[in-house]
C-alpha positions in Angstrom: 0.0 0.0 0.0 2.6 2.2 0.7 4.4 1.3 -2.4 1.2 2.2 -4.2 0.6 5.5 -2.5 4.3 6.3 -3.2 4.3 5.4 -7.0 1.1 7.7 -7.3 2.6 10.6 -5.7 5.7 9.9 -7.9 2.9 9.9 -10.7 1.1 13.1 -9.7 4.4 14.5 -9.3 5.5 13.4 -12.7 2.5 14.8 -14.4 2.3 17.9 -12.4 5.8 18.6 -13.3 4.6 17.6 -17.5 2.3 20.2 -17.5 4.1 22.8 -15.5 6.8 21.9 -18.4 4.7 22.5 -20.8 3.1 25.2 -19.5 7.0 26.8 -19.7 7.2 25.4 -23.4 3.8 27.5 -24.3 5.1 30.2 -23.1 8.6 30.2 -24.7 6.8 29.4 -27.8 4.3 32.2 -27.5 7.2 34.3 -26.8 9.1 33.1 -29.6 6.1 33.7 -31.7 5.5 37.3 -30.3 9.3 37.9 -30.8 8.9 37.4 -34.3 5.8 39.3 -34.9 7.8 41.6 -33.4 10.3 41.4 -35.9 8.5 41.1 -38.4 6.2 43.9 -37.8 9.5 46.0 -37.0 10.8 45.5 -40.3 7.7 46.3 -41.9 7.5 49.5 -39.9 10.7 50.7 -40.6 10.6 49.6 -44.6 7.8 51.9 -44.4 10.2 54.4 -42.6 12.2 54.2 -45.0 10.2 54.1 -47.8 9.0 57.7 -46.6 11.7 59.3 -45.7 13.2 58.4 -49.1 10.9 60.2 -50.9 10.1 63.0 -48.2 14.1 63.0 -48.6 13.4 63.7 -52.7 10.7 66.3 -52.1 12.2 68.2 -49.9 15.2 68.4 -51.9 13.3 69.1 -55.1 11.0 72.1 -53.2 14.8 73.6 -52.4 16.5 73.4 -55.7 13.3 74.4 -57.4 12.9 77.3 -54.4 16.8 78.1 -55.0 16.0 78.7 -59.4 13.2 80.7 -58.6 14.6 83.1 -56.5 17.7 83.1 -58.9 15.4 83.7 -62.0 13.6 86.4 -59.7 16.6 87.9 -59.0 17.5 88.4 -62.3 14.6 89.6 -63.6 14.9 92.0 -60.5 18.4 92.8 -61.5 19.2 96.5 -62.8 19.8 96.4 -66.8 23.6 96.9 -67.6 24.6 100.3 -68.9 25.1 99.7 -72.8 27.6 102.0 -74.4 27.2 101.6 -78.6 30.5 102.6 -80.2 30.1 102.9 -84.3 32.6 104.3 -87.0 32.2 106.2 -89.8 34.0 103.9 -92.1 30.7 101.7 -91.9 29.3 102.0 -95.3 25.8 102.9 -94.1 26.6 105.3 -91.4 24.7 108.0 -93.4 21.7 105.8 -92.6 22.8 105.7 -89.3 22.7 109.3 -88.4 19.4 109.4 -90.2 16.9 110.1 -87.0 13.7 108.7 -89.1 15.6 104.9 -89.0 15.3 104.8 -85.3 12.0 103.8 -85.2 13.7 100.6 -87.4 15.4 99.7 -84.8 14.3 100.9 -81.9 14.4 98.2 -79.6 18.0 98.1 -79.5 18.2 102.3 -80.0 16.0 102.1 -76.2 18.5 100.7 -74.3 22.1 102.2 -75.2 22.5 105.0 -72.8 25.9 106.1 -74.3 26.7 106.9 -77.7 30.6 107.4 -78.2 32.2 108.8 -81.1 36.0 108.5 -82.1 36.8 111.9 -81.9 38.7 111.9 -85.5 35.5 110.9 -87.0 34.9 114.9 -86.9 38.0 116.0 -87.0 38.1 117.8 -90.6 42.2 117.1 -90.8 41.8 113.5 -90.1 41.6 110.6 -92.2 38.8 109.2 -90.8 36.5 112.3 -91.0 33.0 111.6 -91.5 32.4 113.9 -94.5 30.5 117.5 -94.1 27.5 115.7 -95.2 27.6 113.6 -93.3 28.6 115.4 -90.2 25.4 117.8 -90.8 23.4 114.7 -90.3 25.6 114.1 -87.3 24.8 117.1 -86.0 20.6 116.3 -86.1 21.7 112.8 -84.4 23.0 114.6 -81.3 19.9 116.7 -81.0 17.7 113.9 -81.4 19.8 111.6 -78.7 20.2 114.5 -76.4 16.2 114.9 -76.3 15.7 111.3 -75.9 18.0 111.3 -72.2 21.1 109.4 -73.3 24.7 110.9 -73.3 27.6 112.1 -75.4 30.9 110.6 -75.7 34.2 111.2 -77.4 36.9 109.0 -77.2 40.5 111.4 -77.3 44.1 111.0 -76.7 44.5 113.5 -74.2 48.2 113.4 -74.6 50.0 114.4 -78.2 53.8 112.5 -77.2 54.8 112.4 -80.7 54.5 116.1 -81.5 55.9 118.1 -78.7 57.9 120.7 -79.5 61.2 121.3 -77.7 63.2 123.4 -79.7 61.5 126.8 -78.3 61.6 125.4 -74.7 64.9 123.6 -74.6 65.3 123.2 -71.4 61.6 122.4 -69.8 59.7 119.7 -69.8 57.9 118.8 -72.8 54.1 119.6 -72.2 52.3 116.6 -74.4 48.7 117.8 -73.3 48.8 120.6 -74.6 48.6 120.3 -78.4 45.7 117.6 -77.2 43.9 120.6 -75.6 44.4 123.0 -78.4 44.3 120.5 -81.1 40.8 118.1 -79.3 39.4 121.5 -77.7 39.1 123.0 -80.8 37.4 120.3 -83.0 34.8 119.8 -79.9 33.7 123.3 -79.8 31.4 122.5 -83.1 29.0 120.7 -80.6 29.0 122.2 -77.7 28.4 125.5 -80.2 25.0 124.2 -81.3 24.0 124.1 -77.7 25.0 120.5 -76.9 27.4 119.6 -74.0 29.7 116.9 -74.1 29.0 113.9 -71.3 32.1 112.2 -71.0 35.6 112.4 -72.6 37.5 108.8 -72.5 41.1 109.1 -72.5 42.4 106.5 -74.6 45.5 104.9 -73.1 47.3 108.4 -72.8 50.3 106.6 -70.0 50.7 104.0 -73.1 51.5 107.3 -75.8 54.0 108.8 -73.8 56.2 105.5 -72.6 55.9 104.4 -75.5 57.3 107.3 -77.3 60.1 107.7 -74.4 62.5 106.5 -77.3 61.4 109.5 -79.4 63.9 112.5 -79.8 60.8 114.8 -78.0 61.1 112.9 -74.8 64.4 110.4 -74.8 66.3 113.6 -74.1 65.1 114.7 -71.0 66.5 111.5 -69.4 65.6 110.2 -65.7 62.8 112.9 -65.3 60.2 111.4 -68.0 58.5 109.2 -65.4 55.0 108.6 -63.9 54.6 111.0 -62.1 55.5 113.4 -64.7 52.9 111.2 -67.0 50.1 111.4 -64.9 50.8 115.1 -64.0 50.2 116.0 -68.0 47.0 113.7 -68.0 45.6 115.3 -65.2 46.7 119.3 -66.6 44.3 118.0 -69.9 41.5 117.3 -67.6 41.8 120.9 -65.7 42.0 123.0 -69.1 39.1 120.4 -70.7 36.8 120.9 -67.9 37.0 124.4 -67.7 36.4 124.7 -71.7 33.4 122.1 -71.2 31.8 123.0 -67.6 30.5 119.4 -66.3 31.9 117.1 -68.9 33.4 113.6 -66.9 36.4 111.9 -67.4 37.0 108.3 -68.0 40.2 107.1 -68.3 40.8 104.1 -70.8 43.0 101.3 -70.4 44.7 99.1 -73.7 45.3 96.0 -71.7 47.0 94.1 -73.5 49.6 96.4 -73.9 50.6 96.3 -70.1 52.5 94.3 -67.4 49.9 93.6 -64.4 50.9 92.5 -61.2 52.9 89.1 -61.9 51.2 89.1 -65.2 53.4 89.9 -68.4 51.8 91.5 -71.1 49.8 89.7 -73.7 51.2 90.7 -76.8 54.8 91.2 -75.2 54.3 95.1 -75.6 54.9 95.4 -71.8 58.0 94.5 -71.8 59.4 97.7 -73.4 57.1 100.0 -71.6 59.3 101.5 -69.5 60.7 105.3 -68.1 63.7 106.8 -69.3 65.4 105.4 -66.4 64.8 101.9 -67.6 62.8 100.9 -65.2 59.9 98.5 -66.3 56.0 100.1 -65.5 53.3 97.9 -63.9 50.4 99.1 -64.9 49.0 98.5 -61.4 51.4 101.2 -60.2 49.1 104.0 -63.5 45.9 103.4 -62.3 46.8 103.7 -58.8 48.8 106.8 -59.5 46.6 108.8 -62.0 43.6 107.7 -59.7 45.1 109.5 -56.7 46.4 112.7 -58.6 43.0 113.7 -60.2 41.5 113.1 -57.2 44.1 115.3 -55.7 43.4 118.0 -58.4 39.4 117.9 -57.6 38.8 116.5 -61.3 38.3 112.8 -60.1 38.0 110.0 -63.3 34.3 109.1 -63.2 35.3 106.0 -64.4 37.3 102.9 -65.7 37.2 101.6 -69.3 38.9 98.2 -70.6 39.7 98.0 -73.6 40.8 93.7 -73.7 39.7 92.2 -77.4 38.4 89.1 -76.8 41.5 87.8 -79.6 43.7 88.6 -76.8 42.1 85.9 -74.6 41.2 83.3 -76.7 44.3 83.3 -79.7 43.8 81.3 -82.9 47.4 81.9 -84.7 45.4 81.0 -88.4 43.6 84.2 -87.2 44.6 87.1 -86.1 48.4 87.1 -85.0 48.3 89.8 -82.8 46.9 87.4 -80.5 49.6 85.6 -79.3 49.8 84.5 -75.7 53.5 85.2 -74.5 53.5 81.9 -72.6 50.4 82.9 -70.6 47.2 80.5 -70.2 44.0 81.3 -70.8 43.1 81.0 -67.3 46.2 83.5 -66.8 44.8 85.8 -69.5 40.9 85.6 -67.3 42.4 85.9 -64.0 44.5 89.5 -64.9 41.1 90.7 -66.7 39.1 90.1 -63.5 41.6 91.4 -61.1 42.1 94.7 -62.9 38.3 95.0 -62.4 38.7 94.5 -58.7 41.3 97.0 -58.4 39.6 99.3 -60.4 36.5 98.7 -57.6 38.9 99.1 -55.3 39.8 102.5 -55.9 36.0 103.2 -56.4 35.5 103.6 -60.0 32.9 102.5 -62.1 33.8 99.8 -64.6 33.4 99.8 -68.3 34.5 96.3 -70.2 34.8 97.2 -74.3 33.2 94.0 -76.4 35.0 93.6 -79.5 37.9 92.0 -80.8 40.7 92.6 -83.6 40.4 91.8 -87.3 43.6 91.1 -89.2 45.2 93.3 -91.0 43.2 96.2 -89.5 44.9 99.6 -91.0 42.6 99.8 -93.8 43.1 101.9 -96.7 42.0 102.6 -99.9 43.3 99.3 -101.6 41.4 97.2 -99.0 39.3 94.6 -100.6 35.9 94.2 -100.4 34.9 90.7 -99.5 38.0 90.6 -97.2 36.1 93.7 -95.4 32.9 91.0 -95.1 35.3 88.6 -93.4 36.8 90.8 -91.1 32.7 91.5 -90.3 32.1 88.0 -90.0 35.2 87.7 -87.3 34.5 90.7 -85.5 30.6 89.6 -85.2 31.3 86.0 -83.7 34.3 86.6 -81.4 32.3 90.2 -79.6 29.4 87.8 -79.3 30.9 85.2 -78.1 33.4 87.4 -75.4 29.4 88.3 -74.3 28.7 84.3 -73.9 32.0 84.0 -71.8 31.0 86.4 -69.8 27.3 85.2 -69.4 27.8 81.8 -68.7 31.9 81.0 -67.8 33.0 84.0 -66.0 32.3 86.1 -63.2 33.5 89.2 -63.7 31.1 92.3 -62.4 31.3 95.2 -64.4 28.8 98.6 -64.2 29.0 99.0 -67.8 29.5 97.4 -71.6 30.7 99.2 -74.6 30.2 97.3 -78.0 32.7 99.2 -80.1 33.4 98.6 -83.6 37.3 98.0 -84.7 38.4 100.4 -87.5 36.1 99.1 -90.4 34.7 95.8 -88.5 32.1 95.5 -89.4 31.4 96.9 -93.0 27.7 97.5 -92.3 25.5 98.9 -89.0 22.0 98.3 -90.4 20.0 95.9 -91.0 19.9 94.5 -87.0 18.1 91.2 -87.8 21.1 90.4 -90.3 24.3 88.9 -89.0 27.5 90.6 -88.9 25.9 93.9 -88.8 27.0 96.0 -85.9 23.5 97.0 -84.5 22.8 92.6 -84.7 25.8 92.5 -83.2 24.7 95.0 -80.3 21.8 93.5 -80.1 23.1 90.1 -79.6 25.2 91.1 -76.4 22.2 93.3 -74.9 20.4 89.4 -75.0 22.9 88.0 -73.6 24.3 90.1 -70.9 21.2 92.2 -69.8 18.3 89.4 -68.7 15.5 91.9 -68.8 16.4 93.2 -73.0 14.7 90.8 -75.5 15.6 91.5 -79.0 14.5 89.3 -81.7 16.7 86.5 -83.1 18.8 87.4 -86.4 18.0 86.2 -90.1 20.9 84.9 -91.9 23.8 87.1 -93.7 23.6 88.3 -96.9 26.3 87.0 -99.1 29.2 89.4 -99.8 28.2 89.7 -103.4 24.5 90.9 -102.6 26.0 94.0 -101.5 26.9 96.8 -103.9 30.3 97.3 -104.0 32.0 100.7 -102.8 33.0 103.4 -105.2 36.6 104.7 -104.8 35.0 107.7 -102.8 33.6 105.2 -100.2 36.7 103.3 -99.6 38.1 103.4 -96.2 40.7 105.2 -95.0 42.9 105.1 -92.3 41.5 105.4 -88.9 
């Protein structure tokens, strides 16, 4: 009995520990099972998590890029237009049309936005070469008017300094004064506008520090030895400006740099011109050490420069030797060539002028004369219309270089024609083209192609060109 009693408690205990076991084996399993809903449902979750924030990821990114163009295309349309300054020449064979005031409606779109028109002073200069004609200067005479009354400004690009014809034999022993045949000779000639009642907006100085160095080999100044230096240079550019602006009350000066001519900072010269531009001491001139100097002496003499032009033909940047071989690099690269550009600008900001940049570019065998054929004329147009355009692309879409003000100026007789501005390789299409491209608020209709060379008429012997 006791046997039996014990076996059974043995049983119960047996069983009692079967089912607490099992009871321990449900619940690992349910926990196993749980654990892996767990999992599972985790995963899901956080697929979904990811899932989301993938393409919240993409959204958000797209709402900022598309945020970031808008307020770039608002801030360009916001963006002041660029000053346009329109430099033609009187060589063109239509400048007659031109100066005709009834063709502005023709091309008005472009005519509305140049605020400067600048002349080359010898155009009406009755001595020069490149004189317009009396006919045509009575017509140039009606253009002012009609400009004037519109609101845009006068221009005449001068020398300002005559190196290569002062006289020393009466004055032996002073200083050559090279501004004054400028004054008597340029003060003269300018009197026949401001006569009719017009005044004169600006005078640009073109490169006068370039004519007297580089005429410090000539007998007029190689003789006067050690004192022929920049001070003495910037002294006679700034005595122009005094007599100038007290024969033209309110007329601004704006001084005008060629370049390429120049050694800047560590930067040689383009053309290799530079490297003789020096005093009569020897001494090689950075033209870093001009601006700096004429910019503090006029200031000095109350007749400050009003502003900074840059005159850089775009051949000089980008050099094709089958071209035009005044190009040539001198060694530099053409990110040397862009980096001098762009840090002239900055010093010229320094010093708290306003900034011009001239568009064109150089056309071989540019002094024309009377012997100069035709269709090579057309194919100097050709060459001087795709290179100023393309200097406008460069600067559009390549280069950063902030300037107040663009001057599209032609290039001795590049191109042969102004009008019509919907054909290419005129000089108003050409205009035109650079307002598009560098002013995001001027729209100006697309051009129609050239006409041939030989749908032209061909000049007479009185329209050939002459020497600018």
């Amino acid at each position: 009995m006791k046997r039996i009693v014990q076996a059974d408690f043995m049983g119960l205990c047996k069983a009692m520990c079967s089912i607490t076991q099992f009871r321990t084996v449900l619940a690992q399993k349910m926990f196993n099972f749980k654990f892996i809903f767990e999992i599972v449902w985790g995963e899901f979750v956080l697929l979904k998590i990811k899932i989301i924030y993938k393409y919240v990821l993409r959204l958000v990114v797209g709402l900022f890029f598309v945020t970031l163009f808008a307020a770039k295309i608002s801030a360009q349309e916001s963006e002041p237009n660029k000053d346009f300054w329109m430099t033609p020449n009187s060589t063109a064979e239509d400048f007659g049309q031109f100066l005709d005031v009834n063709n502005v409606p023709k091309w008005q779109n472009v005519y509305d936005k140049v605020k400067v028109f600048k002349f080359y002073f010898v155009n009406i200069a009755p001595q020069h070469p490149s004189y317009m004609g009396d006919q045509n200067f009575e017509k140039f005479k009606t253009f002012l008017r009609k400009i004037k009354s519109d609101g845009k400004k006068v221009a005449f690009e001068v020398a300002g300094v005559y190196a290569q014809v002062c006289d020393t034999e009466k004055r032996p022993n002073i200083l050559p004064q090279v501004f004054e045949p400028a004054v008597q000779i340029e003060g003269g000639i300018l009197s026949s506008v401001t006569s009719m009642g017009l005044n004169i907006d600006y005078l640009v100085l073109d490169g006068p520090f370039y004519r007297i160095f580089e005429s410090t080999s000539s007998s007029c100044i190689s003789k006067f030895g050690k004192k022929i230096n920049l001070q003495y240079a910037a002294q006679q550019v700034v005595y122009y400006m005094k007599i100038m602006r007290n024969k033209f009350p309110g007329v601004k000066f704006v001084l005008l740099s060629n370049f390429p001519n120049w050694n800047f900072r560590e930067f040689n010269s383009v053309n290799g011109v530079g490297e003789r531009i020096r005093d009569s001491q020897g001494n090689a001139i950075n033209y870093e050490q001009v601006l700096r100097t004429a910019v503090e002496l006029a200031r000095g003499y109350g007749i400050p420069f009003d502003g900074f032009q840059i005159d850089n033909p775009y051949n000089f940047i980008y050099y094709n030797s089958g071209l035009i071989e005044s190009g040539r690099s001198y060694g530099q690269g053409l990110e040397d060539k862009w980096s001098r550009l762009s840090q002239l600008v900055d010093l010229a900001h320094s010093l708290n002028l306003k900034v011009s940049l001239i568009l064109n570019s150089e056309t071989p065998g540019y002094p024309q004369g009377k012997n100069r054929d035709f269709f090579f004329r057309n194919q100097n147009s050709q060459i001087f219309s795709n290179l100023t355009i393309q200097y406008a692309a460069d600067l559009r879409f390549l280069k950063n270089i902030p300037v107040e003000q663009y001057v599209v100026q032609s290039w001795y007789d590049a191109p042969t024609y102004i009008f019509p501005v919907l054909t290419r390789y005129t000089f108003s299409n050409v205009v035109s083209n650079v307002m598009f491209l560098l002013s995001p608020q001027v729209i100006v209709s697309s051009s129609t192609p050239a006409r041939s060379p030989a749908s032209r008429a061909k000049p007479t012997v009185s329209q050939s060109l002459k020497k600018k």
